[in-house]
N, C-alpha and C positions, 0 to 999 in steps of 0.2 A: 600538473594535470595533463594524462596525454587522451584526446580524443582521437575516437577509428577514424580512419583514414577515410570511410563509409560516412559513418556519422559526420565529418567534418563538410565533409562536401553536398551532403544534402544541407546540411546549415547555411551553408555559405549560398547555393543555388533556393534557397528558400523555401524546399521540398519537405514534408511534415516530418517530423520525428518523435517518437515516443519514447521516455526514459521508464527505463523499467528499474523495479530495486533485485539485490541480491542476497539480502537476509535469506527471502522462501528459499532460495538455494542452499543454502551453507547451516541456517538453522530449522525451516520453515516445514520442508517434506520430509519424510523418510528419504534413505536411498533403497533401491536407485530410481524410484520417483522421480526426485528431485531435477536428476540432469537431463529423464528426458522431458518432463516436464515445460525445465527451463528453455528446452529445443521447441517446445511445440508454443509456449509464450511469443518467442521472437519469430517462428513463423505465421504466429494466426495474426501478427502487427504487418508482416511483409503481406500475410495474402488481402490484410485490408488499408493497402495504400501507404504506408510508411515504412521507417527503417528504423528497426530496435536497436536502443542504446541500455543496454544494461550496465551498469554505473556499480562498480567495485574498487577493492584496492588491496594491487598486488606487490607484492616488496615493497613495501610504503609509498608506491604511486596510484596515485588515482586516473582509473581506468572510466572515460564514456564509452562505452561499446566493447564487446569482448570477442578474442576469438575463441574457438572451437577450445581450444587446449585449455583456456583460460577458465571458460566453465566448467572443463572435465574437474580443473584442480580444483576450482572453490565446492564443486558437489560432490568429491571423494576427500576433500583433506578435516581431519578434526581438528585443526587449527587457525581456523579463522574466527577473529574477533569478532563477534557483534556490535556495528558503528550505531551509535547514534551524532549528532552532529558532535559533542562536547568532547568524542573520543576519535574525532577524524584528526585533528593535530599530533595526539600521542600515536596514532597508529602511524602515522606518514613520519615522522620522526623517528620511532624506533624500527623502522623499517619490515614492519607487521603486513598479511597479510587479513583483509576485513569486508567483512558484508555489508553493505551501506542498509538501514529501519529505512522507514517513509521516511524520516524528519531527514535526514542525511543524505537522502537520494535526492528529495527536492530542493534540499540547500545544493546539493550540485550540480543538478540538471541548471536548477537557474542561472548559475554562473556560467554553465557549459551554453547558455541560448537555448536551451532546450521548455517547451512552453507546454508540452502537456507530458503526464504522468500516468502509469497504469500500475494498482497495487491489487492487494487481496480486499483488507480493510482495515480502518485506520484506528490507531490506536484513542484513548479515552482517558477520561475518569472514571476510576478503577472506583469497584464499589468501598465504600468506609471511609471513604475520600476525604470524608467531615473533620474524621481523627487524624487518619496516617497522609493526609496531603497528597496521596499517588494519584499521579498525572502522568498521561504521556506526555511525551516533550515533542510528541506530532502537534499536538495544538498550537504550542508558543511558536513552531516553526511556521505553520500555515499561516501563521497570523502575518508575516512579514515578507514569503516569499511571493512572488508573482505568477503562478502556477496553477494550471487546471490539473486535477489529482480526480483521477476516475477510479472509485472506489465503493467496494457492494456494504457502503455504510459504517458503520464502526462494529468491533468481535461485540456479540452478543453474552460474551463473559463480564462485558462493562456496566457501568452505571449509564449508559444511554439518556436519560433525560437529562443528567449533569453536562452530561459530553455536547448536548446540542444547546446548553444554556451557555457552556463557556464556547464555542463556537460563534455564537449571536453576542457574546459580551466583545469579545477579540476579533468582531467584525470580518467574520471568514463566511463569502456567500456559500449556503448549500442549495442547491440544484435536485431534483429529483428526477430522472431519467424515466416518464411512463409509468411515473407514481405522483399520489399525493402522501404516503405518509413513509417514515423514515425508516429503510430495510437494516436487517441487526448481522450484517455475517451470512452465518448458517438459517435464518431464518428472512423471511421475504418482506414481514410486516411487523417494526417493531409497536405498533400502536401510539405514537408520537406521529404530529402532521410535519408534514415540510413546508416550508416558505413558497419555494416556486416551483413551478410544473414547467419540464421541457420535453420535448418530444421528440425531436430529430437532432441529429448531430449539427446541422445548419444552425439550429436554433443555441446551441452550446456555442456555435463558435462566434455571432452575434452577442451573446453576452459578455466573453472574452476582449472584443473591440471593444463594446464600449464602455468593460471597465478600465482597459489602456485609454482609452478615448479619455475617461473622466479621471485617472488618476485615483483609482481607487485601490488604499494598498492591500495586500494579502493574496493566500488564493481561492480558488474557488472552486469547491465541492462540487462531485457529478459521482449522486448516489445511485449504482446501478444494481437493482433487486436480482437475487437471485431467482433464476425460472423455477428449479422446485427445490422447497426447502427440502432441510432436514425434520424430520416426524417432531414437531414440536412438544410432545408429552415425551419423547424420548431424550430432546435437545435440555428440557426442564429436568428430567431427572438426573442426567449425568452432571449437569452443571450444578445442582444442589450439590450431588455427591462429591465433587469436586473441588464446590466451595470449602465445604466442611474436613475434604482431607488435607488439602492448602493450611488451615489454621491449625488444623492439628499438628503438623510438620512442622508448622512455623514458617510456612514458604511466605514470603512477602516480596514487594516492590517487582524489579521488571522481569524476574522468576516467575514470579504469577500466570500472565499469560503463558509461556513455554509450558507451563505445567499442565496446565487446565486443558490448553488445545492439544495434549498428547492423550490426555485422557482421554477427551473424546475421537479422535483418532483409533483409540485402542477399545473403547466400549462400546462402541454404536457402530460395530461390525464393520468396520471403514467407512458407513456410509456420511460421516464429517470428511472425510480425507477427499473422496471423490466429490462433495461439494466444493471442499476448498478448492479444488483444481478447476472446477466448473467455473467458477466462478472468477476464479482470475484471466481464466482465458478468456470468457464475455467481458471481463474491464478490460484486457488489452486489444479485442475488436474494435469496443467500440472508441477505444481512447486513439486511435489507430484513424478511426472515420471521422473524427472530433478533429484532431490533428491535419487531415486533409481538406477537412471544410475552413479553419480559419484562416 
């Protein structure tokens, strides 16, 4: 594992640092979105008090922190593997280059010292869940790492009230950032309440002590609403239509999402695209002021 030379030294002087993932790069935006996107991510972390570590892997090393060059390739190359944790051994082995999901960025950031996280939104229980078992493998990861993950809630393509029942089973605090009830993605209010109400970044980094304080494992959620959704009669009808052309294809398991978030990308006139982007640059602000406060 080679950490920036950036990133290493704010570690070690005890200066905040934010782990950013690099799936949105390599599978997540269009190009050329994507790379400058991924430039405007790691500067809106520098303009609010931290140093971005985006967490990838290139020739089968894993990368904390990236330089310039490094981004350009993973957001022009078509061959980067999508990691989750269970495929970061065979990638670093076969000497692959790969995009680290949530579950795999936070598995690394941890190891790397790294204590807080800024994504888009985390993945779920996928609807039909009952039959086909499909789970992200973010849950079983949250459940064990020791990581604040600042995130606008889980894709509102999931089963959301499953995702916050096996959250509360697998004992993963969630946070609600200037909300009481739990935002879906592209939309602000998924009508499901949250546990706790925080309201400054102060207030985040106090719960982070004293779950180090008490020894309490996993991490802990800081759901950050989007400012303005996407038109919800418009969010509801692409995602039916979407459901329904998924099962006709026969798309199943972690295709699903890829699929569904293209469509709305492509039908709702970009206005999903420029949320997605909106929104992940307000999680890595405020993951960024989270990070400086604790």
């Amino acid at each position: 594992m080679l950490v920036h030379d950036e990133v290493r030294a704010a570690l070690d002087a005890g200066r905040p640092v934010v782990a950013l993932e690099s799936t949105i790069i390599a599978h997540g935006l269009p190009r050329p979105d994507n790379l400058r996107v991924a430039r405007e991510i790691e500067a809106v972390v520098r303009e609010h008090g931290a140093v971005p570590a985006t967490i990838a892997i290139l020739g089968g090393e894993v990368r904390i922190g990236l330089e310039e060059d490094a981004l350009e390739a993973l957001a022009s190359s078509g061959e980067v593997v999508k990691c989750g944790v269970r495929d970061l051994a065979p990638a670093v082995a076969r000497g692959e280059d790969g995009a680290t999901t949530v579950a795999a960025t936070a598995h690394l950031a941890e190891r790397a010292g790294i204590r807080v996280f800024a994504t888009g939104g985390l993945g779920g229980v996928h609807r039909g869940a009952q039959s086909t078992f499909d789970e992200s493998a973010d849950l079983g990861t949250l459940a064990r790492v020791g990581i604040c993950v600042v995130c606008a809630g889980v894709k509102s393509i999931l089963d959301i009230a499953a995702t916050l029942e096996r959250l509360e089973t697998l004992n993963v605090t969630v946070l609600g950032y200037r909300t009481d009830t739990f935002p879906a993605f592209y939309l602000t209010d998924s009508g499901l309440p949250i546990p706790w109400r925080v309201d400054t970044p102060e207030e985040v980094a106090a719960v982070l002590r004293e779950r180090s304080a008490l020894g309490v494992p996993g991490a802990v959620v800081v759901a950050n609403p989007l400012d303005e959704q996407v038109d919800p009669e418009l969010h509801a009808r692409v995602l039916h239509e979407g459901l329904a052309a998924a099962e006709a294809e026969g798309i199943a398991g972690r295709d699903v999402t890829p699929f569904l978030l293209e469509r709305f990308h492509s039908r709702t006139a970009g206005e999903s695209l420029r949320a997605n982007i909106r929104l992940v640059l307000r999680n890595a602000a405020l993951a960024a002021e989270i990070a400086a406060a604790a």
